[in-house]
N, C-alpha and C positions, 0 to 999 in steps of 0.2 A: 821633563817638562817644567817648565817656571812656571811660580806659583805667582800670584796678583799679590801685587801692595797696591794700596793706594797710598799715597806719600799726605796723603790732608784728613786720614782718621781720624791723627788728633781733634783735628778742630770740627769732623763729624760727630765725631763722640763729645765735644763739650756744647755745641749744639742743642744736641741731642740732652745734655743735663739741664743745660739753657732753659726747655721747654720743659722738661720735666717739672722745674724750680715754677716755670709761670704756670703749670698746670694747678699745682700746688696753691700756691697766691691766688690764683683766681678762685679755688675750693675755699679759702679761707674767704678770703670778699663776699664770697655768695652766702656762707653761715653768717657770716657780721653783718652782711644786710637783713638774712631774714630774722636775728635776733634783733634784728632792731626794728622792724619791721613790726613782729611780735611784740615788744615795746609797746610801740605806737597803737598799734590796737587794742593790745591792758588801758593805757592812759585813755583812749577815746570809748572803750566802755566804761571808765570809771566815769568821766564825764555827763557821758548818757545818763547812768546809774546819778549821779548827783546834781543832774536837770531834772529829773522822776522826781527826786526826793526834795528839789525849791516849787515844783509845781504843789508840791504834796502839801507844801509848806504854809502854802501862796493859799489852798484849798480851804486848807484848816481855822487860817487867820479870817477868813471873812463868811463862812457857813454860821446860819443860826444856830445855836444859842452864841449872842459875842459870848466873847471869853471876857473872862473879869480884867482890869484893866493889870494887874499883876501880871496875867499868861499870858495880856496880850504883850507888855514889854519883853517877858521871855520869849516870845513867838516873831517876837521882832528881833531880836537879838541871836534867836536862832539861826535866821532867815538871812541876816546878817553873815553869820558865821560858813553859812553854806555859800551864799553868793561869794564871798571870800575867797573859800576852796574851789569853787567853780575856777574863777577866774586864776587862782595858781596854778591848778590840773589846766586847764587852755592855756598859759604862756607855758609850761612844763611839755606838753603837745606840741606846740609848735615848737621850741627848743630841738624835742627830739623829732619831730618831721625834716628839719635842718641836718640833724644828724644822720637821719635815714637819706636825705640829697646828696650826703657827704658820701655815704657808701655806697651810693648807685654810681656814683662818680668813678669813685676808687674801682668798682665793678668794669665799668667800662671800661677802664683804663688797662687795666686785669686781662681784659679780653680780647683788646687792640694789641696788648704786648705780645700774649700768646698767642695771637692771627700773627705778629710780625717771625714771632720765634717758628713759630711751624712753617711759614713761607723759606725761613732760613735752611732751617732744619733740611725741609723738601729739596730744595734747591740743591744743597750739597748732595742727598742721596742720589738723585735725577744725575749727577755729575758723575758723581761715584757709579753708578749704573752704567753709563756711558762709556768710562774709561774703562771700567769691568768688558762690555763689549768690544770696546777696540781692543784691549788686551786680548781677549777670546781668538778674535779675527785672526790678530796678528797671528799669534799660536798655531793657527788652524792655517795660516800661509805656510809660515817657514815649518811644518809640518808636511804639506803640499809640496813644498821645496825639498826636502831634504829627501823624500818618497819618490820622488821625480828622478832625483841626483841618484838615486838607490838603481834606484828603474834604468837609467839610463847607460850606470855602470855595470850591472848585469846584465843588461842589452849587449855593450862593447866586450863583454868579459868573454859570453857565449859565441859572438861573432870571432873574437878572436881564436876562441879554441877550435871553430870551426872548419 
């Protein structure tokens, strides 16, 4: 009995690494998004965390007793120094929200390839499946055949001795 080739393995089996390779890519995508993701939520609690600390600031410069006109200059310069930081930590934020847009991209992108590569993939197995089938059949004909021709020659064989 013949055994099955399929004549296009090769290119099942590279396929088949094809997707592998995108599975891959896309696991890397999804960590560099959520690192960056993580990121972005460090930087926007530090934000929080240094809006707390100019309200605090804002609180202290105008509660009775003033401050003597010395703490109020340091209180002002403080307050300075903080709105400062605020506003570097906010474009630093939005920098990397950009960057977090960039890997949700890349993500997609990740995920559209390996939906193409496993459609590929499928497609060849479903084929190779098929011709496995016809191969089977056939087998199972000229099997029928040859059972037949058997059958028919020892039909004529015992007629003849008869």
């Amino acid at each position: 009995m013949a055994v099955f080739r399929f004549r296009l393995q090769f290119v099942v089996d590279q396929k088949i690494r094809t997707k592998e390779a995108a599975e891959k890519s896309m696991a890397e995508c999804q960590r560099e998004l959520q690192e960056e993701q993580t990121t972005l939520a460090r930087l926007r609690r530090k934000a929080d965390d240094l809006a707390g600390k100019i309200a605090t600031a804002r609180r202290q410069m105008v509660q009775p007793p003033p401050p003597l006109i010395h703490n109020l200059g340091q209180c002002v310069e403080h307050l300075r120094g903080l709105t400062h930081d605020a506003e570097d930590l906010r474009e630093t934020a939005l920098a990397q929200e950009l960057v977090v847009e960039d890997a949700e991209a890349k993500l997609h992108q990740a995920r559209e390839h390996l939906a193409a590569c496993s459609r590929d993939a499928e497609i060849l197995n479903r084929f190779k499946e098929k011709q496995q089938c016809r191969f089977i059949q056939d087998e199972k004909r000229r099997e029928e055949i040859e059972q037949d021709e058997a059958g028919n020659l020892l039909h004529l064989i015992r007629k003849r001795t008869q």
